[in-house]
C-alpha positions as CSV (number, residue, x, y, z in Angstrom):
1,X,0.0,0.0,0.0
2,X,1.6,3.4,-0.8
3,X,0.8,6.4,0.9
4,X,0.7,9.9,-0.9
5,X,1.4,12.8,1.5
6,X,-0.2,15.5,-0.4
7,X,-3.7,12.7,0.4
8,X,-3.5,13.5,4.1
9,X,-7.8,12.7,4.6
10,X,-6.9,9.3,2.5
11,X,-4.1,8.2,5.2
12,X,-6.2,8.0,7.7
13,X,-9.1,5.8,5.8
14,X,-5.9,3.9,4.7
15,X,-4.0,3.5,7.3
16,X,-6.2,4.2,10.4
17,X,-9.4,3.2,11.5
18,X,-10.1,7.1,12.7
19,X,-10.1,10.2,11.1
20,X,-7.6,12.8,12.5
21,X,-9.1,15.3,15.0
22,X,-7.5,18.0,12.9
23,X,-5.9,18.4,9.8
24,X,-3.6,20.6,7.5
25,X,-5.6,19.7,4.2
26,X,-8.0,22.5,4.5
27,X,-5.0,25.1,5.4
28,X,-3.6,25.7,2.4
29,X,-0.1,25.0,3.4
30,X,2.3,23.2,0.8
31,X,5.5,22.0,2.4
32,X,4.0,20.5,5.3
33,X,0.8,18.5,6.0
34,X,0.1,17.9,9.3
35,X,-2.8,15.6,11.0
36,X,-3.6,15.1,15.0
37,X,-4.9,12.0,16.0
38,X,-6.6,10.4,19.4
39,X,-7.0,6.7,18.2
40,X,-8.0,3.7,20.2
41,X,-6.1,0.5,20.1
42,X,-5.3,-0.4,16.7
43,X,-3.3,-2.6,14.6
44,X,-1.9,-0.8,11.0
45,X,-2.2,-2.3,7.5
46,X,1.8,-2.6,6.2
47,X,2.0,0.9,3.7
48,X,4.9,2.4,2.1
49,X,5.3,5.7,3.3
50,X,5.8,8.1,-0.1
51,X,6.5,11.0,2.5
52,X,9.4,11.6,5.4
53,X,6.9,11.0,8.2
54,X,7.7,12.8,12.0
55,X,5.7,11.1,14.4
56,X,5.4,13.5,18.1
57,X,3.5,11.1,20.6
58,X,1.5,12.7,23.2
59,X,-0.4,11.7,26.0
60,X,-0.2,8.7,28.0
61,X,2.2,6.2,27.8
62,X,2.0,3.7,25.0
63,X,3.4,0.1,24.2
64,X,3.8,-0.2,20.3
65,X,5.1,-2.9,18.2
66,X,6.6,-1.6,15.4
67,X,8.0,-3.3,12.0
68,X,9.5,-1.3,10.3
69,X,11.3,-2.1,7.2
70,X,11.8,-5.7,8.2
71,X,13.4,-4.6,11.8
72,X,11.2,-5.2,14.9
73,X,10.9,-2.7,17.5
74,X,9.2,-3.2,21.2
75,X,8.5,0.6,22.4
76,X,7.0,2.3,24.9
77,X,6.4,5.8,23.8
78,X,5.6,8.5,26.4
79,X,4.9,12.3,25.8
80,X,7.6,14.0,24.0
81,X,8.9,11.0,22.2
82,X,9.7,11.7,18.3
83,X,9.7,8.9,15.9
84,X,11.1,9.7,12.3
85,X,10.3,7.8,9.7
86,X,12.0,8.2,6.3
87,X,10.3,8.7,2.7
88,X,10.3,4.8,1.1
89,X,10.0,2.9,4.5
90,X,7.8,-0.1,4.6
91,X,5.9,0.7,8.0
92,X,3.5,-1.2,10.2
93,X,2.3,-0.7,13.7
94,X,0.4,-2.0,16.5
95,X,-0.5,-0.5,20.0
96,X,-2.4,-1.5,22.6
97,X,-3.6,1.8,24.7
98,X,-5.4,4.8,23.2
99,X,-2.6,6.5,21.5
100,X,-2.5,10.3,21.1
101,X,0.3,11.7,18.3
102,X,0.8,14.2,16.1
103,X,2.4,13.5,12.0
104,X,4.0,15.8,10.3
105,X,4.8,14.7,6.6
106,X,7.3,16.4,4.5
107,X,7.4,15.4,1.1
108,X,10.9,14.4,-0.3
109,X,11.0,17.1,-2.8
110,X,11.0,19.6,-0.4
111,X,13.4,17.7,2.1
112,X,15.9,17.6,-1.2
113,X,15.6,21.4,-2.2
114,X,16.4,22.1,0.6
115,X,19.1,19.7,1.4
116,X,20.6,20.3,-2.1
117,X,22.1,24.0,-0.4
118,X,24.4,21.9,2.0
119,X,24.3,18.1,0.9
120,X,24.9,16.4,-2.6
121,X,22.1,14.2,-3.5
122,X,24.1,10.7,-2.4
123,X,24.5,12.2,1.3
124,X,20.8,13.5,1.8
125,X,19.7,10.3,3.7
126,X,17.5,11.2,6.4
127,X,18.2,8.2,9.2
128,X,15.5,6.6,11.0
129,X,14.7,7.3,14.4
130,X,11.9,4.7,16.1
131,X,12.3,6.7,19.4
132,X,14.4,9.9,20.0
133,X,13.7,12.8,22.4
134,X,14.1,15.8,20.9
135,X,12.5,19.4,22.3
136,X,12.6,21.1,19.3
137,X,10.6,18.6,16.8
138,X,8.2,19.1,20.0
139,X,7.8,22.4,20.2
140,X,7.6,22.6,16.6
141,X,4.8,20.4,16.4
142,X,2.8,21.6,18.8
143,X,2.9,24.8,17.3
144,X,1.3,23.1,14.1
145,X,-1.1,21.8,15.9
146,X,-2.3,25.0,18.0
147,X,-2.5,26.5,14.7
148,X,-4.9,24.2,13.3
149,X,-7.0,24.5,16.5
150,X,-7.2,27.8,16.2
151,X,-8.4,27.5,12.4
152,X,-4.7,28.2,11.0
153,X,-4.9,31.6,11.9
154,X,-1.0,31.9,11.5
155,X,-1.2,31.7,7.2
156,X,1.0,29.7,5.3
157,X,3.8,31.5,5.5
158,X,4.7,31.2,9.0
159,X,3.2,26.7,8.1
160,X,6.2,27.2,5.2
161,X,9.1,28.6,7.8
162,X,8.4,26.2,10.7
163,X,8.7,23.3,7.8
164,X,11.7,24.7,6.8
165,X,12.9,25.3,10.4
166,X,11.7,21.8,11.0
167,X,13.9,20.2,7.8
168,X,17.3,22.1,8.7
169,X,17.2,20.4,12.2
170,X,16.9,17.7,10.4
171,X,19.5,18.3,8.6
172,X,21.8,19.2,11.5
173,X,21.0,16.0,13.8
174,X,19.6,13.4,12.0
175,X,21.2,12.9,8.7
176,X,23.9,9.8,7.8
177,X,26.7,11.9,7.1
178,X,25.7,15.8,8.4
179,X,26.4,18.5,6.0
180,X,28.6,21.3,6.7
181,X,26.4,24.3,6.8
182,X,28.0,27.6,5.5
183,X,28.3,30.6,7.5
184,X,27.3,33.6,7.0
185,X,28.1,36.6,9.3
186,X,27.0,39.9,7.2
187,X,23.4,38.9,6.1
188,X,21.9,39.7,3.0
189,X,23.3,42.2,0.7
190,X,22.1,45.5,0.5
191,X,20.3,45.9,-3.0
192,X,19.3,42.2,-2.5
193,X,17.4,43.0,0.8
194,X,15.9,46.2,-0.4
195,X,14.5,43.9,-3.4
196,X,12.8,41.8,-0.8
197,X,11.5,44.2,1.1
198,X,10.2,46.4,-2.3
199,X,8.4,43.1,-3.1
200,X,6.6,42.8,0.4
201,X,6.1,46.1,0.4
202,X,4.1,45.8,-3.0
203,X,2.3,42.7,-2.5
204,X,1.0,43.3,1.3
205,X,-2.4,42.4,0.1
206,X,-1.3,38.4,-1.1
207,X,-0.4,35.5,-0.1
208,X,3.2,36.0,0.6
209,X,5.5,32.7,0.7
210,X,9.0,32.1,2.2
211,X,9.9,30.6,-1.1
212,X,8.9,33.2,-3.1
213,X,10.8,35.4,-1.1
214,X,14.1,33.2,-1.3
215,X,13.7,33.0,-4.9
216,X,14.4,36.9,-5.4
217,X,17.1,36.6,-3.1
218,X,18.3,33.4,-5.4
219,X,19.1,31.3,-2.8
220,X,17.3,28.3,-0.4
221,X,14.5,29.3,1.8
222,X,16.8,28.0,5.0
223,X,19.5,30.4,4.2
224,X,17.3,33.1,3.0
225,X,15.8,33.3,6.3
226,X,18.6,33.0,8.3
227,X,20.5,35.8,6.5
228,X,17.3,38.1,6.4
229,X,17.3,37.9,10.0
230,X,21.1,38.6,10.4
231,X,20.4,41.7,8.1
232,X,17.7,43.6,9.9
233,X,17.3,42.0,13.3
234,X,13.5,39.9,12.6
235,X,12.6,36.5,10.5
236,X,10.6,37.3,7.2
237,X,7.5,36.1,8.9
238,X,7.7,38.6,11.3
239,X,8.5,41.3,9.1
240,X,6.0,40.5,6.8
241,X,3.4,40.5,9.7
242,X,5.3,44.1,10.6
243,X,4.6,46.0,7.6
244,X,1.0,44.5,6.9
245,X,0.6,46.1,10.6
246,X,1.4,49.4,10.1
247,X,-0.1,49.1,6.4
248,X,-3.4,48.8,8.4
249,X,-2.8,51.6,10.7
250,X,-2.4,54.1,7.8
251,X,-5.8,52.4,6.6
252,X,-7.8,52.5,9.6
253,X,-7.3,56.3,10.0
254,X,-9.6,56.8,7.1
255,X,-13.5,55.8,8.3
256,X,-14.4,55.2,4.7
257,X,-12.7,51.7,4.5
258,X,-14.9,49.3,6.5
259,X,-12.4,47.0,8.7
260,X,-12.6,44.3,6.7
261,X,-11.6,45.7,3.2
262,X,-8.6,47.0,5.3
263,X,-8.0,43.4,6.4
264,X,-8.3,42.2,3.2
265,X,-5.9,45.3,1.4
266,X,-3.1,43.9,3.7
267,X,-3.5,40.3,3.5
268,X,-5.3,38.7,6.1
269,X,-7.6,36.3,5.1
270,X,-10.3,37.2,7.5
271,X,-11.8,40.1,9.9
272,X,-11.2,37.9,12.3
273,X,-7.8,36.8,12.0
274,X,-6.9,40.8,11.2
275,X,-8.7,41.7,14.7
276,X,-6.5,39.0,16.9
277,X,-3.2,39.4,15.3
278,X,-3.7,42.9,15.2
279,X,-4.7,43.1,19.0
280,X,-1.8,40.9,20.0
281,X,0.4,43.4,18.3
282,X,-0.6,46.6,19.5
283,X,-2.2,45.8,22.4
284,X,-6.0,47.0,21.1
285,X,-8.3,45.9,18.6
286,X,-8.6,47.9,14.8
287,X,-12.2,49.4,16.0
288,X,-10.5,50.9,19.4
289,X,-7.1,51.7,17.6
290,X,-9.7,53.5,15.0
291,X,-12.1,55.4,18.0
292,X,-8.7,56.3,19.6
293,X,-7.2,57.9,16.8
294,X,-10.3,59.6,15.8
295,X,-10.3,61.2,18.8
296,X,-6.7,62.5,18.3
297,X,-7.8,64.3,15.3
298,X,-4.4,64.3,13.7
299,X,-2.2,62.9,16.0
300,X,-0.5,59.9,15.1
301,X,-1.3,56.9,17.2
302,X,1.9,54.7,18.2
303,X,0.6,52.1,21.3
304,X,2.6,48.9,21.1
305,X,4.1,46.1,23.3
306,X,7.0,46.1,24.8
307,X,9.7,44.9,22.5
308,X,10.0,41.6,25.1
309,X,6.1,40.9,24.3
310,X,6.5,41.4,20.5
311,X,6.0,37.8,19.5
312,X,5.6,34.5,21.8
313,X,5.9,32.2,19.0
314,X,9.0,30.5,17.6
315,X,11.1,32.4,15.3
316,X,12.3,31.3,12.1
């Protein structure tokens, strides 16, 4: 049985007896899908996984049998506990407890664009890992998962640069031979960066992609946003997020655009998701931020959070 990534709904009529009780599909996010399951005791049908899966258990302790690839392995899985499972793998699974995880699938040819900046294609083998603890897969995703639960609020650009956070870890810890990463200590150069920026600043209103920014840079999506945030002091997704910000502000002074045509002019794909993102970044909502400066006549309005308060999330 072969299981397509990009199918995430079809794995679990495939390969479990539940659906997931949330899923990526629906999120419009291209270089990772991600599905949360809460699945009684179950026995899997063998499949042969078309996608790197990352398996984050949470929940109770579980005992699992695993075959994988013709190798047997007795686990007990607790919270925290990553398995990593690699593109081609012939996988089958039984447990005997209700068993709560999360699966992240990243699809090879992303794994190898990426890889390709650091690794020649015989040295990009991604090494299994039945059972590791690792705090970082973890946190990562969790964060996926929040995201879902809260509708995928955070779009896919921030989806895109925890995936490619998630595969340059990888690449650093978990790869048969690990590649030798360049360094970079002066960032981006300067008319390169003010390209980038030119082009956010021009397409506030769309969907905006790490690898569409990477690709005006001319380089990989990992290095582009590493040497973005060595250059002015933020990752992309924040910056983005930034200037779509203070787009809105300028917007919201005027009382002829209703709140929603100003979240849609800077690229927030509802009211909604506008009023919370914009709330958590200034510390009021567009209505109040509106009254407030209304009532300033022509005052400019500056409120925001501390710099320590700026973003909670993880940073990529």
């Amino acid at each position: 049985m072969f299981v397509d990534p990009e199918k995430t709904r079809d794995i679990s009529d495939l390969v479990y007896s539940r659906q997931p009780l949330l899923i990526s599909q629906t999120a419009a996010w291209r270089s990772i899908q991600v599905a949360h399951y809460l699945h009684p005791p179950w026995e899997t049908p063998q499949y042969f996984a078309l996608a790197h899966l990352i398996q984050v258990h949470l929940g109770k302790p579980v005992n699992m049998l695993l075959n994988l690839s013709g190798n047997c392995h007795d686990l007990q899985l607790t919270a925290g506990d990553i398995s990593i499972y690699t593109a081609g793998s012939l996988i089958q699974s039984r447990w005997d407890q209700v068993a709560e995880f999360i699966n992240l699938y990243i699809h090879p040819d992303f794994f190898q664009r990426l890889s390709a900046a650091s690794l020649s294609p015989d040295q990009a083998r991604l090494l299994q890992k039945p059972q590791v603890r690792d705090p970082l897969i973890q946190q990562i995703g969790q964060v996926l998962k929040t995201e879902l639960e809260t509708n995928g609020l955070m779009n896919r650009f921030y989806a895109e640069s925890l995936a490619t956070a998630l595969v340059a870890h990888l690449l650093r810890r978990y790869m048969l031979l690990p590649p030798t990463l360049r360094q970079h200590g002066d960032g981006l150069p300067e008319y390169c960066l003010q390209q980038v920026m030119d082009h956010v600043h021009a397409h506030l209103a769309e969907d905006l992609s790490l690898d569409e920014l990477a690709a005006i840079a001319q380089i990989s999506p990992y290095y582009f946003a590493r040497l973005f945030k060595q250059s002015i002091g933020v990752s992309p997704h924040q910056y983005v997020i930034q200037r779509r910000i203070e787009r809105a502000k300028q917007l919201l002074q005027d009382d002829q655009i209703a709140i929603a045509d100003v979240a849609l002019q800077c690229g927030f794909p509802s009211h909604s998701h506008f009023t919370k993102l914009f709330q958590h970044q200034t510390g009021m909502t567009p209505k109040r931020y509106r009254h407030d400066h209304k009532a300033l006549g022509d005052g400019v309005l500056s409120r925001r959070l501390p710099e320590s308060e700026f973003d909670h999330r993880i940073s990529f």
